[in-house]
N, CA, C and O atoms as a Maestro MAE file, in Angstrom:
{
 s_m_m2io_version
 :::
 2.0.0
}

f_m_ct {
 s_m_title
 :::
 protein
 m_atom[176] {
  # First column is atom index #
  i_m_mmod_type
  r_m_x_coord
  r_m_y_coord
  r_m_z_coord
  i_m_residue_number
  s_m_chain_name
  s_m_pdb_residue_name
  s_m_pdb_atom_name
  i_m_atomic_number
  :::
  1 25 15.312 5.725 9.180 1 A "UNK " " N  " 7
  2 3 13.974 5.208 9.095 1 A "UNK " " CA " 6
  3 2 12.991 6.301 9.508 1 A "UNK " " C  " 6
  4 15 13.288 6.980 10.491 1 A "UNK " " O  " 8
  5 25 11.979 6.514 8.929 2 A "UNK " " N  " 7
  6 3 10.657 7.289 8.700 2 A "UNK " " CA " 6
  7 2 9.337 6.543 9.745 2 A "UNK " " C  " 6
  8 15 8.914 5.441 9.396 2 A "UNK " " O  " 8
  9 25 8.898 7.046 10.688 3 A "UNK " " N  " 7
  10 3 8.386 6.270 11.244 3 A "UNK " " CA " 6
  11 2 7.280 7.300 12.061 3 A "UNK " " C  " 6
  12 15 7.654 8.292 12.687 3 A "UNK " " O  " 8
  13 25 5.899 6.891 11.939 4 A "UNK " " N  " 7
  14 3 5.065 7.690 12.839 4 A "UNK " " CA " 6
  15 2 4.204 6.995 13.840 4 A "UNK " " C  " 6
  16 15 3.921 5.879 13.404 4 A "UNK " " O  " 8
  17 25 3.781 7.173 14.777 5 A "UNK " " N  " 7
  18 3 3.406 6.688 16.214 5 A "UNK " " CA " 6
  19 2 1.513 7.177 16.190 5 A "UNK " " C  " 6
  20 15 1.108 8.333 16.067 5 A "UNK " " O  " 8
  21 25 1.080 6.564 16.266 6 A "UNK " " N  " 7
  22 3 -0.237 6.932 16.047 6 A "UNK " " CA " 6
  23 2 -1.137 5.956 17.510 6 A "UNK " " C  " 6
  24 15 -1.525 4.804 17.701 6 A "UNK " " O  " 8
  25 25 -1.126 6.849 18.023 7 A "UNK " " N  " 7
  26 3 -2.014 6.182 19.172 7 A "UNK " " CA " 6
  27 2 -3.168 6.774 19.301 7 A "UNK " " C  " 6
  28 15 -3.408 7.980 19.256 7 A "UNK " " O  " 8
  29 25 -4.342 5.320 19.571 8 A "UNK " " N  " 7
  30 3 -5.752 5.142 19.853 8 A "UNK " " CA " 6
  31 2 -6.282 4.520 20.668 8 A "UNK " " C  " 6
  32 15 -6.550 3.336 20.463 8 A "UNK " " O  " 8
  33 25 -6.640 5.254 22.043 9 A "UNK " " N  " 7
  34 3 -6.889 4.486 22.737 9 A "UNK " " CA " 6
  35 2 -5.712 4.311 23.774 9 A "UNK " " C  " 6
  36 15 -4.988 5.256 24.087 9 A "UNK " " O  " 8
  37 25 -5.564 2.954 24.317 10 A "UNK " " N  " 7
  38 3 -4.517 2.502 25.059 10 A "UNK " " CA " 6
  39 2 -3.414 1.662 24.267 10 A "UNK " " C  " 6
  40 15 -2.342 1.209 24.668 10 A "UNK " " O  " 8
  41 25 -4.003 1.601 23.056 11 A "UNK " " N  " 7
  42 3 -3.011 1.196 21.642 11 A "UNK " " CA " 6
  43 2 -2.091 2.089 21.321 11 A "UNK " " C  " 6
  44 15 -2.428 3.267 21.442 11 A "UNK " " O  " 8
  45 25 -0.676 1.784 20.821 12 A "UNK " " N  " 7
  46 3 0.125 2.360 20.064 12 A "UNK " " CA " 6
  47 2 0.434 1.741 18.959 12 A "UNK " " C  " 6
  48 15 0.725 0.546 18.901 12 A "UNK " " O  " 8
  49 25 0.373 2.849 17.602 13 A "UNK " " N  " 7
  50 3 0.940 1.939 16.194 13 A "UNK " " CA " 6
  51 2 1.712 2.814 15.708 13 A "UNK " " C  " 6
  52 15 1.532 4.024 15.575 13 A "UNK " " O  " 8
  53 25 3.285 1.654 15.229 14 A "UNK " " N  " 7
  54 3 4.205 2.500 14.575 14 A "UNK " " CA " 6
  55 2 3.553 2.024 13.033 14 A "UNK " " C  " 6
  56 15 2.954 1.010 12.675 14 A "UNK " " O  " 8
  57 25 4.074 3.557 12.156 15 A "UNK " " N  " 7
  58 3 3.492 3.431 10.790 15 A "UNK " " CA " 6
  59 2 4.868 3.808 10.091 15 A "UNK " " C  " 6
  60 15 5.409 4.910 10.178 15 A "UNK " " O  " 8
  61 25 5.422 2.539 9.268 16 A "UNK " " N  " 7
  62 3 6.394 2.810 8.578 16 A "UNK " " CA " 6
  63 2 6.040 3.759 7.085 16 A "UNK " " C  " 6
  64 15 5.363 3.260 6.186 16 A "UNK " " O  " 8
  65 25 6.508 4.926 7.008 17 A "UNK " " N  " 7
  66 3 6.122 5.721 6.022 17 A "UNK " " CA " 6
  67 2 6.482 5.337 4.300 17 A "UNK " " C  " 6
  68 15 5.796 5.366 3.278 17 A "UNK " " O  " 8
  69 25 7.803 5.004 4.570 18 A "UNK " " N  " 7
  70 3 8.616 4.366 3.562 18 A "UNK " " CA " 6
  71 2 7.697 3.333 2.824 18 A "UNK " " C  " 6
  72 15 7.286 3.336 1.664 18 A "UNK " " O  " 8
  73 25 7.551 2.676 3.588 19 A "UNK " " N  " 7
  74 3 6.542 1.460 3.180 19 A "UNK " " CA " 6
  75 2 5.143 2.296 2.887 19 A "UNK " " C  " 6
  76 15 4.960 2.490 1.685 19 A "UNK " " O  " 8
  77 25 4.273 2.748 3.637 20 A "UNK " " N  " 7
  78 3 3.032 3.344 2.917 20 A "UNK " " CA " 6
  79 2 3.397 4.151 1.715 20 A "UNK " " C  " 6
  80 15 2.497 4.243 0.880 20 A "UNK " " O  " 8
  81 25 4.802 4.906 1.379 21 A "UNK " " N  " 7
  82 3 4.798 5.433 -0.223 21 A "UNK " " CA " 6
  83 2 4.887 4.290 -0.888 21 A "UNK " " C  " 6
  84 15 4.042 4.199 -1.779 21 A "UNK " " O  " 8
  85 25 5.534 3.471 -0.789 22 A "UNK " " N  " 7
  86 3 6.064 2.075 -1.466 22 A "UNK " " CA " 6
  87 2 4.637 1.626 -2.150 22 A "UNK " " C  " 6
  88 15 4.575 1.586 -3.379 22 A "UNK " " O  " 8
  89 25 3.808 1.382 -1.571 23 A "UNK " " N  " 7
  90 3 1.983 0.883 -1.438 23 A "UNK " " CA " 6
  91 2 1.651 1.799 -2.591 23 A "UNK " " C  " 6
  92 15 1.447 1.371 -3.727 23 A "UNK " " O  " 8
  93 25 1.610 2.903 -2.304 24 A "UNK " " N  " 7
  94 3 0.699 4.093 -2.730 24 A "UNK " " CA " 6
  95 2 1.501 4.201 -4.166 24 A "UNK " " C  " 6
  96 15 0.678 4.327 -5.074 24 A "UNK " " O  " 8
  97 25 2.719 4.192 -4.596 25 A "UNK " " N  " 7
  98 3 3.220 4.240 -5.778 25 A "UNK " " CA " 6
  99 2 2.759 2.887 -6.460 25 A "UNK " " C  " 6
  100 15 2.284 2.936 -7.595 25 A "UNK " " O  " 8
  101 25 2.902 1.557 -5.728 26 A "UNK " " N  " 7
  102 3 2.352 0.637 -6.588 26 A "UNK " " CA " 6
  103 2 1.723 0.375 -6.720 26 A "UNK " " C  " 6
  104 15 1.594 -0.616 -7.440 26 A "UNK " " O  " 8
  105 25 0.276 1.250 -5.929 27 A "UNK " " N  " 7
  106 3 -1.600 1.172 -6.412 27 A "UNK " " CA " 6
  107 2 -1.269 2.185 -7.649 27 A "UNK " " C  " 6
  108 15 -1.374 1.747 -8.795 27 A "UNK " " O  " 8
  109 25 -0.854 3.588 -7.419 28 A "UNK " " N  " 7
  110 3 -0.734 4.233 -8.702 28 A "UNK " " CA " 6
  111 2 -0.687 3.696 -10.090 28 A "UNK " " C  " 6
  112 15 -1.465 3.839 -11.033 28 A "UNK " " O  " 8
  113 25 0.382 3.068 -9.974 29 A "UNK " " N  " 7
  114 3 1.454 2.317 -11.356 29 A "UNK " " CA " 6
  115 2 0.370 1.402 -11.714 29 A "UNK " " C  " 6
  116 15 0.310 1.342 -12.942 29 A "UNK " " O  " 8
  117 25 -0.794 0.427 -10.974 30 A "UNK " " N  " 7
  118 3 -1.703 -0.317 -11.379 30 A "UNK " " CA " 6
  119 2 -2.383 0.514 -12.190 30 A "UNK " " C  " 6
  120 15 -2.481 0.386 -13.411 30 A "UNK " " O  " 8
  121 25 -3.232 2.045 -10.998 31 A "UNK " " N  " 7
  122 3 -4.194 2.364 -11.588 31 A "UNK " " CA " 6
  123 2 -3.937 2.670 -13.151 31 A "UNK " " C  " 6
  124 15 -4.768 2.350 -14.001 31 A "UNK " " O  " 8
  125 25 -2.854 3.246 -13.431 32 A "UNK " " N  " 7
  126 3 -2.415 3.420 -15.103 32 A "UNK " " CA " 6
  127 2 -2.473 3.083 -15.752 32 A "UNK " " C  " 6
  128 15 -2.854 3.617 -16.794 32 A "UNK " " O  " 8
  129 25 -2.032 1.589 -15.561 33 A "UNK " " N  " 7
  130 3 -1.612 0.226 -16.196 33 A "UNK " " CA " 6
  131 2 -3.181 -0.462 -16.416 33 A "UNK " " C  " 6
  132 15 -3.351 -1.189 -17.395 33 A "UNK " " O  " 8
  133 25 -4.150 -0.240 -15.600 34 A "UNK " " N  " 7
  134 3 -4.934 -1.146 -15.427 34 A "UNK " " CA " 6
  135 2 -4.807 -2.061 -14.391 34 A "UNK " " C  " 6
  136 15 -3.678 -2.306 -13.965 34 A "UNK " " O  " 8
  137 25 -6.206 -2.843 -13.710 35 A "UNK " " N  " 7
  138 3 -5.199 -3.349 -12.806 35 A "UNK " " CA " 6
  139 2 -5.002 -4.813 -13.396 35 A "UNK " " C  " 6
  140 15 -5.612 -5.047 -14.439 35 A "UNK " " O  " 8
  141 25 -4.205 -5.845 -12.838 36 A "UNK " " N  " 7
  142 3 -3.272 -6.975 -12.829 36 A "UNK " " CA " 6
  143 2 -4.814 -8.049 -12.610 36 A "UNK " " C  " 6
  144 15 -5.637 -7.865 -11.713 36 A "UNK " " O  " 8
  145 25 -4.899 -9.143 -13.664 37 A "UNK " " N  " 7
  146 3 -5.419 -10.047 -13.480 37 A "UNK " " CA " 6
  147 2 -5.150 -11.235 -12.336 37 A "UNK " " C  " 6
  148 15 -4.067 -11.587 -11.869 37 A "UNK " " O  " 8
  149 25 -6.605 -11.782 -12.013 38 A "UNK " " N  " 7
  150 3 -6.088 -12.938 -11.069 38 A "UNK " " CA " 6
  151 2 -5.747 -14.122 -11.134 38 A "UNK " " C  " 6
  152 15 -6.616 -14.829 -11.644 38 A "UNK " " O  " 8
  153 25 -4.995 -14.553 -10.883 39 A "UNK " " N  " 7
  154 3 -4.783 -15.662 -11.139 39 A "UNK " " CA " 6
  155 2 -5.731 -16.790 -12.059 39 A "UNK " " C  " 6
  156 15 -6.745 -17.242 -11.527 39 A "UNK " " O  " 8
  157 25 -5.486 -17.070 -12.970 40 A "UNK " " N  " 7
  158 3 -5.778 -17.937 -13.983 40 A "UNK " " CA " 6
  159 2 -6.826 -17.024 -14.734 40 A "UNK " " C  " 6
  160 15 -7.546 -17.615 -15.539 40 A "UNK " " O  " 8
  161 25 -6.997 -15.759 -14.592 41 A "UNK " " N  " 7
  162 3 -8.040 -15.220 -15.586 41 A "UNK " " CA " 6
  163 2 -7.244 -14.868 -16.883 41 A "UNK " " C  " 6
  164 15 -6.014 -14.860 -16.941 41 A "UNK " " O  " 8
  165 25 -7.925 -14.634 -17.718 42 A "UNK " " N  " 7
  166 3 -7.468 -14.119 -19.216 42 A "UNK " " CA " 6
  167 2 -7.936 -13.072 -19.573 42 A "UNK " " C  " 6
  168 15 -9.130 -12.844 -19.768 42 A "UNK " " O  " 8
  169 25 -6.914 -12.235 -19.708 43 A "UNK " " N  " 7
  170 3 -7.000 -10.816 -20.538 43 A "UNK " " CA " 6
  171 2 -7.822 -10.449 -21.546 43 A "UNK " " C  " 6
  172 15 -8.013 -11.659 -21.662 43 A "UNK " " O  " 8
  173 25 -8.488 -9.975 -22.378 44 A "UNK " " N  " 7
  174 3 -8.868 -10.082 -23.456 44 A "UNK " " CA " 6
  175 2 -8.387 -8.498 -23.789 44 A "UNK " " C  " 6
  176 15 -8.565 -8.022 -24.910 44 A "UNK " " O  " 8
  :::
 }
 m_bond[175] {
  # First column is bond index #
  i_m_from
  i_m_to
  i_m_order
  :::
  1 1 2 1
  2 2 3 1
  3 3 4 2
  4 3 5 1
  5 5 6 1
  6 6 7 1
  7 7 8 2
  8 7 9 1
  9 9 10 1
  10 10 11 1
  11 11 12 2
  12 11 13 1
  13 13 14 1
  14 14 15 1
  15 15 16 2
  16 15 17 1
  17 17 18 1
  18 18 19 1
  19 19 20 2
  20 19 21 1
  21 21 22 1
  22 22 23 1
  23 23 24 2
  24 23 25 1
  25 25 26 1
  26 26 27 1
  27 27 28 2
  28 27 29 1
  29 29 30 1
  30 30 31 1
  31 31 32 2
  32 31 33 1
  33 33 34 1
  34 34 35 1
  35 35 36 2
  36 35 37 1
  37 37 38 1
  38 38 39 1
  39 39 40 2
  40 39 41 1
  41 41 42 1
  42 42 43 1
  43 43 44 2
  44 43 45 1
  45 45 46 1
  46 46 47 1
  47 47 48 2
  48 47 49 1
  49 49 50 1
  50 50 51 1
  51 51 52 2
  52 51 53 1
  53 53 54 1
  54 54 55 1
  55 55 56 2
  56 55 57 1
  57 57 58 1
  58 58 59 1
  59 59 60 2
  60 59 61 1
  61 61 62 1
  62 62 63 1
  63 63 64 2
  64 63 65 1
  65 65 66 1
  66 66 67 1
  67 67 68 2
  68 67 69 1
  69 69 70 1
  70 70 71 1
  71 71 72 2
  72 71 73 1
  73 73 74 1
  74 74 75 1
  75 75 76 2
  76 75 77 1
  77 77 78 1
  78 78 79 1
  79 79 80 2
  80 79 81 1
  81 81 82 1
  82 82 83 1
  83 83 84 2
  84 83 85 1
  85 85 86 1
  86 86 87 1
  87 87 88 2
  88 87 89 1
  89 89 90 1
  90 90 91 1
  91 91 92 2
  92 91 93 1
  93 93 94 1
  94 94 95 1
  95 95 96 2
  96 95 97 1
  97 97 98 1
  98 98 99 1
  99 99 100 2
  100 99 101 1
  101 101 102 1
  102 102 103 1
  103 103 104 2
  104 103 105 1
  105 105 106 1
  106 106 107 1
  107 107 108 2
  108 107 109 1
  109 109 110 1
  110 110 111 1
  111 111 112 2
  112 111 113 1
  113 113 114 1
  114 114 115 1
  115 115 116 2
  116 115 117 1
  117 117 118 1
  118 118 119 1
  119 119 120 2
  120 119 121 1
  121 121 122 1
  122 122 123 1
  123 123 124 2
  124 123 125 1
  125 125 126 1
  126 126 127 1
  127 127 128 2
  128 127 129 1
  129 129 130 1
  130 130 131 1
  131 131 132 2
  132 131 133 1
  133 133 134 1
  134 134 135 1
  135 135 136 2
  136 135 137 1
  137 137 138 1
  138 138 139 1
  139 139 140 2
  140 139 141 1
  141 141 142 1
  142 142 143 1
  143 143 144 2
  144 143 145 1
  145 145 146 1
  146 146 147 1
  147 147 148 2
  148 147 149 1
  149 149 150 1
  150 150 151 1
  151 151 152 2
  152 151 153 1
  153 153 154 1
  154 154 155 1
  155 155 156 2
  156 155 157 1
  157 157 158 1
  158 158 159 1
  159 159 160 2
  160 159 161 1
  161 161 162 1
  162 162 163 1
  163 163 164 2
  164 163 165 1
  165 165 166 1
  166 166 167 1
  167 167 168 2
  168 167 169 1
  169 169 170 1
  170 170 171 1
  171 171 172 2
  172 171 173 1
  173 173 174 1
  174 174 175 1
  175 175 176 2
  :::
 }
}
């Protein structure tokens, strides 16, 4: 596991990396595609 520690403050946050590429490839693949309608809208 891929994991980074980012502290602010008296806060600590683990940031799973794996998961932020995961995100970032499937905003990509939208932006290409166009993005994905919402629920009950129609394409034209």
């Amino acid at each position: 596991m891929h994991e980074k520690l980012v502290r602010e403050g008296n806060s600590v946050y683990e940031i799973d990396e794996e998961c932020v590429r995961r995100k970032e490839k499937l905003k990509s693949r939208q932006d290409e595609h166009g993005k994905q309608p919402k629920r009950g809208e129609v394409r034209k």
